[in-house]
C-alpha positions in Angstrom: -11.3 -8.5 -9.1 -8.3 -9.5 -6.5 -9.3 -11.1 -3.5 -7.4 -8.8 -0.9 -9.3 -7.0 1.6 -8.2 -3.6 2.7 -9.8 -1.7 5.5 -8.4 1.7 6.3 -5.1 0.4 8.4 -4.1 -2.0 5.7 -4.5 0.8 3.0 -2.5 3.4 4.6 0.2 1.0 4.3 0.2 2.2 0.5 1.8 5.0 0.5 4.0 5.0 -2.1 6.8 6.0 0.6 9.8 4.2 1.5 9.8 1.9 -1.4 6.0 0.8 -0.8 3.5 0.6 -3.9 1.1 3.7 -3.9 -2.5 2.3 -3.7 -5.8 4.6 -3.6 -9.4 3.3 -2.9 -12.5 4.8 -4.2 -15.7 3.3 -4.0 -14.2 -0.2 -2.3 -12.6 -0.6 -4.9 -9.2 -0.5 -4.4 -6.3 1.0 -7.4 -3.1 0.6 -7.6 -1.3 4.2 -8.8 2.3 3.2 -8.1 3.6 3.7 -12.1 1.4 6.6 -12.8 4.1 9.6 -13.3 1.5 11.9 -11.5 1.7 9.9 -8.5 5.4 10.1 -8.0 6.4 9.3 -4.2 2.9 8.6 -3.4 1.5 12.3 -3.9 -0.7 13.8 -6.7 -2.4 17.5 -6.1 -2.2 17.5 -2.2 -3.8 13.9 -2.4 -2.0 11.5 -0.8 -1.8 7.8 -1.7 -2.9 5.0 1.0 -5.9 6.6 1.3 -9.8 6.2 0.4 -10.5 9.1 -2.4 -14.2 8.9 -3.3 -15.3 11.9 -2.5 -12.3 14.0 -4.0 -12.5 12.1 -7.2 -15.9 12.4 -7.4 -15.9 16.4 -6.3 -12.6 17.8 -6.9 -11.1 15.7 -9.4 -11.2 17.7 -13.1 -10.8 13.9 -15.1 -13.4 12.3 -12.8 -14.0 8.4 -12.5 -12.6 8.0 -16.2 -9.1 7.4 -15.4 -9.6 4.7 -13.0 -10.0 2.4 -16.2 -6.6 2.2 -16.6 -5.4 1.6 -13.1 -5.1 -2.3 -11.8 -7.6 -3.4 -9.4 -5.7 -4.9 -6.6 -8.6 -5.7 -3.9 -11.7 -4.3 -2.7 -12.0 -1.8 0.1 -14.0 -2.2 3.1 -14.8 0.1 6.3 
């Protein structure tokens, strides 16, 4: 795993807006979604990117925890 630290500032940062990579954090681990089609501009299903997503993931979410598999670690999340 990457040795970047986000807290919740540093994450909202990456929000796939503006020409910014689209990161998303769920638990402290932290994702980068910035090539997934489904995140386009930062936005998938009213969920936006730059922020921590355990709970939606793990409660909302129809695919669940599976996908993150495929998604680059790019640092761990921290509160």
């Amino acid at each position: 795993m990457s040795e970047a630290t986000f807290n919740q500032a540093e994450l909202a940062k990456y929000n796939g807006q503006d020409g910014q990579p689209a990161y998303v954090a769920v638990d402290g681990v932290v994702y980068d979604v910035t090539g997934v089609a489904a995140w386009a501009g930062g936005k998938h299903h009213g969920n936006l990117a730059g922020q921590e997503l355990t709970k939606v993931i793990d409660e909302v979410s129809p695919h669940g925890r599976r996908v993150l598999e495929k998604l680059t670690v790019v640092g761990k999340y921290v509160e």
